[in-house]
N, C-alpha and C positions, 0 to 999 in steps of 0.2 A: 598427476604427480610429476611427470617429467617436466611441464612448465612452470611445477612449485620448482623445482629444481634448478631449472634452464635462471629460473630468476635470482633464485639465492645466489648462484654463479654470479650473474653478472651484478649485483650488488656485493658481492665480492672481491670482484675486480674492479669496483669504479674506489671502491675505501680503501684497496691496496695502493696504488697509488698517494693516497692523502696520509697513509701512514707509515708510507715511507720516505715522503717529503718531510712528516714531522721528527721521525728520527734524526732524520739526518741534518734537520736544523737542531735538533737537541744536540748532537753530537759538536755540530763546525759552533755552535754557541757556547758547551762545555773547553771543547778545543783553546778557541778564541779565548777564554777566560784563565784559561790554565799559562795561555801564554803572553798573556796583557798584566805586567807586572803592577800597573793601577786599579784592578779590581783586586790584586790581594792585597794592596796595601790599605784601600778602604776598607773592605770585607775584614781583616784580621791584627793590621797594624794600626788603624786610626782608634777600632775599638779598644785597644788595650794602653793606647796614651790616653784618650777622653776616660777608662775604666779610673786608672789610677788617678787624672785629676781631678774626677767626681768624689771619687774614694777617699783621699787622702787630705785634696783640699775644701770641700764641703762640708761643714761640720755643724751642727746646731746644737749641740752639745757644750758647756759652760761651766767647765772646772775649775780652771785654772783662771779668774779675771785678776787683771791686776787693780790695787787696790791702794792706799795711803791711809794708814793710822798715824791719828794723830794723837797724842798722848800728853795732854795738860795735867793729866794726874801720875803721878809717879807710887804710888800708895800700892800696899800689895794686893787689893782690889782689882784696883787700877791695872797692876803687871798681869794678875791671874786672868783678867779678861782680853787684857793684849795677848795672851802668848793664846786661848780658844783660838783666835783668827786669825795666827802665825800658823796653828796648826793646821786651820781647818785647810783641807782636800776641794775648796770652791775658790781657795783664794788666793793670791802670789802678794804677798806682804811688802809693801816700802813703808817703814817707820819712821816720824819725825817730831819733834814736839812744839813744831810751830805751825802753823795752818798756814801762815804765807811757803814756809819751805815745799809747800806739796799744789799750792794754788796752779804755780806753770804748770805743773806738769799734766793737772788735769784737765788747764785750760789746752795744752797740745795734745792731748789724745794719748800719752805713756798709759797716763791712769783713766781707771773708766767709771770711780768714785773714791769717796772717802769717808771715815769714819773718825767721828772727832768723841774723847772721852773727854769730857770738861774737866777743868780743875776742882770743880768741888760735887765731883761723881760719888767718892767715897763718904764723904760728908752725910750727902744726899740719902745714899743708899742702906747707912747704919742706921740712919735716923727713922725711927718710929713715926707711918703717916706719911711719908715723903714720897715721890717716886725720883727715880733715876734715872737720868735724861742721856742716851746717847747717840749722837747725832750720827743720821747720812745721810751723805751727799753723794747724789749718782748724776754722770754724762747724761742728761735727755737728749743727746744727739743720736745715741741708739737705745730710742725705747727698750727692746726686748733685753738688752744688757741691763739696762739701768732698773727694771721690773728685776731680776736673779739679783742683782745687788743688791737690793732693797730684800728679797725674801731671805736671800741669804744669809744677809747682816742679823735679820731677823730671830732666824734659825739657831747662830749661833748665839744671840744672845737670850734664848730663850733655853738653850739646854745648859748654858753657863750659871743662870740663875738658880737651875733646878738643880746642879750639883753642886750647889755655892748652900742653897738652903738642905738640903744632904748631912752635907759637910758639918753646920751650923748646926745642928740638931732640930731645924725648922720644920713644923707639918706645916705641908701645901696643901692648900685647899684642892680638895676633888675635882677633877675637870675632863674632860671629854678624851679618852681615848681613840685617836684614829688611825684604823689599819689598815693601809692601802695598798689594794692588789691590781695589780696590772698586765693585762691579758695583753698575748704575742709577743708584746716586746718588754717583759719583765722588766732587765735591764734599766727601759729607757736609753738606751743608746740608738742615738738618729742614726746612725751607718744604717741599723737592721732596713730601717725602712729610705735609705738615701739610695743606697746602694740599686734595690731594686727598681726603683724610678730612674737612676741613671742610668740602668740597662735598656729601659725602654726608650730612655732620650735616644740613645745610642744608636739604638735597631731603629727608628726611626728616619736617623742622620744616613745609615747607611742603606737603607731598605732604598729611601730616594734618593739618595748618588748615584748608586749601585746601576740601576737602571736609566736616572737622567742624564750623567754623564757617559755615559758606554755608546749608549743610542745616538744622544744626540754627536759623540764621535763617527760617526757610523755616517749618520747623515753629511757630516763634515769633508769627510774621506770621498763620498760618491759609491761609499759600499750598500747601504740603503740602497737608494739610486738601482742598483743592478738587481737588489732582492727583488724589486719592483715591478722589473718586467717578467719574471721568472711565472711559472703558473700557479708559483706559493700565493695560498689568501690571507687576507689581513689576520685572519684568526689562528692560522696555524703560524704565521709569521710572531703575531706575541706570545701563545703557547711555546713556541718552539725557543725563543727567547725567557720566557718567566722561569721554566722547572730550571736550567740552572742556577740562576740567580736566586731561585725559592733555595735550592740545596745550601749553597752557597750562605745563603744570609740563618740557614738551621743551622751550618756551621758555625757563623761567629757566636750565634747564640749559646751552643755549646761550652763555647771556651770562654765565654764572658759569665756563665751560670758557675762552669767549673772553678775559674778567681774568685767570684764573689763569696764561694762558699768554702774556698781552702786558703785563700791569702786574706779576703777581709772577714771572717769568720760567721757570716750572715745564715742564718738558721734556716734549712730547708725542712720545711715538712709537709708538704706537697708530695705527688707521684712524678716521676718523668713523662707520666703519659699524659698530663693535665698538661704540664709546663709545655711539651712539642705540640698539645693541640692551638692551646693559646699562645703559643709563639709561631705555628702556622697559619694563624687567624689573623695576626696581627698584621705578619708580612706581605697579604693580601694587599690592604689598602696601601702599605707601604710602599711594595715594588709597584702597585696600578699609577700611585698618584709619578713615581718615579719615569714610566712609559707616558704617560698625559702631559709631564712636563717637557721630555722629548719631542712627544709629538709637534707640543707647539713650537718649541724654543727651535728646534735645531740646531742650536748653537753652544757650544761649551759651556762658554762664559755664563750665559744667561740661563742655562741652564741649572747651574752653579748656584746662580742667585735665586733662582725662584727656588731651588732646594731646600736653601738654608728658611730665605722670609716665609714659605707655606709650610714649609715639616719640622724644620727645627726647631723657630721661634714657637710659635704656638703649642708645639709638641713641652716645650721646656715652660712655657707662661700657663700655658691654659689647663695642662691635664692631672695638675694636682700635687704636680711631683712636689715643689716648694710652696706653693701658696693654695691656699686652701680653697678651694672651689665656691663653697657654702659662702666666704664671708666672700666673695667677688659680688659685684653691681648684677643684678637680673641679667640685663642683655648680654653680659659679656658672659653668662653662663647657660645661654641659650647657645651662645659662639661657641662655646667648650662643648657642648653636643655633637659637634659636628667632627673634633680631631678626635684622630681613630687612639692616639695616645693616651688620651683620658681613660680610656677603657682597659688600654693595655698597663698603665701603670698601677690600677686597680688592681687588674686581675695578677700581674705578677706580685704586688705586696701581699694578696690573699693566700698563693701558692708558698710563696718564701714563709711567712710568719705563720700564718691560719691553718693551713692544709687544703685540702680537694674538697671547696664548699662550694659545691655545684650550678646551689641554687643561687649565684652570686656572678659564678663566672662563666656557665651560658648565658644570661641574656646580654654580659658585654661580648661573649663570641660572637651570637647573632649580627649586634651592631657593627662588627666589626667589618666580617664579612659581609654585609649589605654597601657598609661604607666602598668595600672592596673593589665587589662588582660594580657601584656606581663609576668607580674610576676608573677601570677597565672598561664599560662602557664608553666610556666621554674619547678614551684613549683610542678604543677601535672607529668613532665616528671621525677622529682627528688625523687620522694615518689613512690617505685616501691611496691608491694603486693608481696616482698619477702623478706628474711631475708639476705641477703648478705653481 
């Protein structure tokens, strides 16, 4: 029993040391941070500029297009169907009664279509057997505008009809009632789900500054350099460096969850306990890839760059946030497997809109953290305890 003893001692004494070496890099790391007025300005004030231009200038949403009526009939037909599209809530109305008066403006981009009511519209439309012809013309320079145009114009000219024959004393023929229900984001409004993919862009941007920039400062200064000789090992040296930066990057997360959900009005129904695990899951590969880019770069600058071209780019093309995964080419979605962002913008649009669907958002935790460690990994092979 005394040599069970004699030993736990002294394996008590060889880990005192190693944890007190780690505190006290956790500490001069928090230190350091508290008073390097460039990691608050990443960590707290980049998030909250990128917040509000993701938020406020992002928008996929198609209310307001502008538009040109053109009005060859003057008939009160003719007026009661111009003023539907004066009224409607899809459209910003320029009226004109010539089709050349409105040609420039759609050839320079003002207008992004037109709608022409011919001159013998009411003609057409009284007459028994006839149909009633009226024209649009959309921009095909933006598909997806020119597609709301076209349903648009559609719209209004299909409930115009049906209170025109109302009016008339007209029975319409029977036709297919459709009631469409739209699960999470009722609405339809793009912010519910922009919003939360721009957080993840965000946590991305700053998860790998955060880290590549600080370090590879570090390296620059010859402060590295001195960690080096010290008896700190590689491992306690990135532990003792990541738990701040992990706290740090919970933080902005914090405050970029709390604007999403009181300044741009984005529906939380989710737990906070779901959102801090997948946002500590996330920040894994985040801060790793952010250490790996240090390790190699050492260098600010370059540092800088390989930030943006490996985390950002791909974090903002590949993971679903704007373009839709499923219609991208095979390979380039085999490519999209691999950023940790695909997973994390997943799983925060499931927390914000869906709630704590489990079975959804463990297996992108899993990936995430594998991704994690992989980077960490490559990170501690690339940070050697020499000077070379």
């Amino acid at each position: 029993m005394n040599a069970d003893a004699e030993t736990r001692d002294t394996a008590a004494h060889v880990a005192r040391p190693g944890l007190r070496r780690l505190r006290a890099l956790v500490v001069k790391e928090a230190l350091q941070v508290v008073r390097d007025p460039s990691s608050i300005l990443i960590a707290f004030v980049l998030p909250l500029v990128l917040l509000f231009l993701f938020g406020y200038g992002i928008s996929l949403d198609a209310n307001r297009i502008r538009i040109g009526l053109v009005m060859q009939d003057t008939s009160p037909d003719a007026r009661s169907l111009a003023s539907a599209f004066i009224h409607s809530r899809f459209f910003d109305v320029t009226v004109a009664h010539h089709r050349t008066d409105l040609t420039e403006q759609l050839s320079a981009g003002r207008l992004r279509g037109m709608v022409v009511i011919p001159s013998d519209f009411t003609e057409r439309y009284r007459s028994p057997g006839q149909d009633a012809a009226v024209q649009v013309i959309a921009d095909g320079a933006q598909p997806n505008t020119a597609a709301f145009v076209a349903n648009y114009a559609d719209g209004v000219w299909a409930t115009w009809r049906d209170q025109q024959r109302r009016r008339d004393g007209v029975e319409a023929p029977p036709g297919i009632t459709l009631i469409p229900r739209f699960w999470f984001n009722g609405e339809l409004v793009s912010r519910n789900f922009l919003v939360p993919g721009s957080v993840a862009i965000i946590m991305t941007l700053i998860g790998t500054l955060l880290t590549a920039l600080v370090i590879a400062r570090e390296w620059e200064r010859g402060t590295m350099e001195a960690m080096m000789v010290t008896p700190v090992s590689v491992g306690e040296l990135l532990a003792g460096k990541i738990v701040p930066y992990f706290v740090l990057g919970l933080a902005a997360m914090a405050m970029c969850t709390v604007i999403a959900v009181t300044l741009f009005g984005v529906p939380f129904r989710g737990s906070i306990w779901a959102l801090l695990v997948i946002s500590a899951a996330f920040l894994c590969p985040a801060l790793g890839q952010g250490f790996l880019i240090s390790a190699v770069a050492k260098n600010q600058f370059v540092a800088s760059q390989l930030a943006l071209v490996t985390g950002f780019m791909p974090a903002t093309l590949l993971s679903g946030f704007v373009f839709e995964i499923n219609s991208m080419p095979l390979p380039i979605q085999w490519i999209s497997a691999i950023v940790p962002a695909r997973y994390f913008v997943s799983s925060l649009q499931t927390v914000f809109l869906a709630g704590d669907i489990w079975s959804l958002l463990l297996p992108h935790i899993a990936v995430m953290l594998v991704i994690g460690l992989i980077f960490f990994g490559l990170a501690g092979l690339n940070t050697r305890k020499r000077l070379d």
